[in-house]
C-alpha angles and dihedrals in degrees: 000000000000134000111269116229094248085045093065095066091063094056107089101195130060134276149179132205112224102173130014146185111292082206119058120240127351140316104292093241092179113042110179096240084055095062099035091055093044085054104051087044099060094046092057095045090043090055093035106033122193096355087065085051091060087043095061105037092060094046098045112028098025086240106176099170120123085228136048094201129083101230113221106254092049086053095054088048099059093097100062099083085056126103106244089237090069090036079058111040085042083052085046094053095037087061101040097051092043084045082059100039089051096050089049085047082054092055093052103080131183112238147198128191135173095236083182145350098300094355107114114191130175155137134244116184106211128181123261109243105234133033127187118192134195119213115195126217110161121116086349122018102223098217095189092056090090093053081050095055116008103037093038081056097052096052101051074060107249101170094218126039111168111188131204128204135177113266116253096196118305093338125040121253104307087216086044103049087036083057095054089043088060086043091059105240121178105211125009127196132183099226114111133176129036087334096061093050102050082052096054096042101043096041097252095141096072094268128103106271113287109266078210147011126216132171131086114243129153136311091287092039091063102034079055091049086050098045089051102039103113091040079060134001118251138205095231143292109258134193131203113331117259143209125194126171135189111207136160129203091274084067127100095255092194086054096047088054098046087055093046087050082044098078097017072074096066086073150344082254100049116110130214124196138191125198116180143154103236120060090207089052089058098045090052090052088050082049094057094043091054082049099047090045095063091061098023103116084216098052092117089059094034108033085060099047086049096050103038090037116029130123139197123183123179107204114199090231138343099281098056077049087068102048083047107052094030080066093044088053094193125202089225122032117187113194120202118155137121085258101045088159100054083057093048090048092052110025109098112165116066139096097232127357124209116207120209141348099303095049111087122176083235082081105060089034096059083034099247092127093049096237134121122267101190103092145159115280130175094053089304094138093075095078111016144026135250125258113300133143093279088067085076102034115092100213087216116189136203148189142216126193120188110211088255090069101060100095087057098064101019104071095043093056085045094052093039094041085051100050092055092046090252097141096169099062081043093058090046083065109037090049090056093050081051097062090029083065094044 
């Protein structure tokens, strides 16, 4: 994340860089070869169906299973080869986050209002029927994704939620698949990429096609979820993840720069930014994450994303803080400042926010803290929010007109249809004022 040139000029107060990216712009999303392979992909399975699955599985995963599906049983015995500390810690987040999903269900009420004498309007959320959700397991095997996607889903109540995971071998990730089990997902495959999400899109796994796809997943993973959004909703299309913190020099600098390395670790593009108030203050932070680095087992993945990506901005004062980091939009936003409460009033941009010194963004990502983790990059946040309940819940209305009404609505569609030519809605309202007169 960095301040665009024709971003600086909205910001009133004043500012300084004090590091920038060693790379110029922003991480390429959507590289040509990518497109062209995911389109070419989808073609071939739509036309061939499973056995381009296979094909590809093989080819591209070294699969080498009779099944692509995860039975049952095998399902409810991946948790054996774990150690009971992670069984417990993975029981521990899939409850935590289901215990938040359903609390968010419980705020989003059906409704019915008279709008007007006889005119009966509302609402009523209900559940999208299918949900197909990609777990990834590549360089790190994200083990709460499951509890994101799979376990939210199940608790805005969708009836059918089918997984797919990479192949490890013959069999998927244990942790992975024992996730989703927890989770409660109904059917699991080890099938992972392009591949999965053309299965799940088009209705290859034995299960009608996937109303909607969830899940992140790599460079082809999300060009596939965007050529086929439209054919299927989506969650979002997500980038590299992201970290930003606001601090100011009352806050712990070593622990400011432990979180920023924290998500710079997720991969070598994912950029980390601090904006804080006190230039001492930044350049101490940029002094502890030099420290840490040199110890830190991920500094091959990290140190690069720090270096290529990171960002420090000094603010004058809090409120040019806020202009800066509501442009930045980041994924992840730390607060630690002596006045946690005035950036959380008038913050507005972010896709979780994390408020004082003993929050860390590690707690909502492994699913400790009960929210979501798949949010909004790129800037997204400007304009949308990250996974939550809602996201499979269809908000229907409807409506209700008693016969006495019907004057009040009646003789407005007949003057405005017929003021757009559009003589047959006219007609559906003049025929009922006919019958209304009788």
């Amino acid at each position: 994340m960095q301040l665009a040139e024709r971003d600086r000029a909205y910001i009133r107060g004043n500012f300084t860089t004090l590091k920038s990216p060693a790379v110029g712009g922003v991480p390429a999303q959507r590289l040509p070869e990518v497109i062209e392979t995911v389109s070419v992909m989808l073609g071939d399975i739509e036309r061939n169906g499973i056995d381009a699955v296979v094909k590809y599985s093989r080819q591209l995963d070294a699969w080498s299973g009779q099944s692509l599906e995860v039975s049952p049983e095998d399902l409810a015995k991946t948790g054996d080869s774990l150690s009971a500390e992670l069984r417990e810690a993975l029981m521990a987040s899939a409850e935590r986050t289901r215990l938040f999903a359903v609390e968010q269900r419980e705020h989003l009420t059906d409704f019915e209002t008279e709008l007007l004498p006889g005119v009966f309007t509302g609402q009523k959320n209900v559940p999208v029927a299918r949900v197909g959700a990609y777990l990834p397991a590549g360089r790190f095997p994200i083990l709460a994704s499951a509890f994101m996607t799979v376990g939210v889903a199940k608790a805005a109540g969708v009836p059918s939620v089918v997984a797919c995971t990479p192949p490890t071998g013959p069999g998927g990730h244990p942790a992975v698949l024992y996730a989703a089990y927890l989770a409660g997902v109904d059917r699991a495959f080890t099938v992972g990429g392009v591949q999965a999400m053309a299965a799940m899109a088009f209705g290859l796994l034995g299960e009608q096609p996937a109303d909607i796809l969830v899940g992140a997943g790599n460079a082809y993973v999300t060009e596939a979820k965007r050529q086929l959004f439209g054919r299927v909703g989506i969650d979002l299309l997500a980038g590299p993840s992201e970290v930003a913190v606001i601090a100011d020099e009352t806050a712990d600098a070593e622990l400011v720069a432990a979180d920023l390395l924290g998500q710079a670790e997720h991969g070598p593009q994912s950029p980390a930014s601090l904006v804080t108030t006190s230039q001492e203050f930044g350049e101490e932070v940029m002094r502890h994450i030099s420290k840490q680095l040199r110890t830190l087992d991920t500094r091959d993945i990290a140190g690069p994303a720090w270096r290529d990506y990171g960002t420090v901005y000094v603010a004058e004062d809090r409120a040019t803080a806020v202009q800066i980091m509501d442009l930045l939009a980041p994924e992840h936003l730390e607060i630690q400042t002596s006045d946690d409460s005035y950036y959380h009033a008038n913050l507005q941009n972010y896709g979780s926010i994390f408020l004082g010194p003993w929050s860390t963004v590690a707690y909502s990502d492994k699913g400790t803290s009960g929210t979501n983790h798949v949010l909004p990059t790129g800037g997204g946040a400007r304009y949308s929010a990250g996974l939550s309940v809602s996201r499979f819940l269809k908000p229907l209305t409807f409506q209700r007109v008693e016969k006495d009404a019907t004057p009040r609505l009646a003789n407005y569609v007949a003057t405005i249809s017929g003021f757009e030519g559009m003589e047959a809605h006219k007609a559906t309202a003049t025929l009922r004022l006919d019958r209304f007169n009788r």
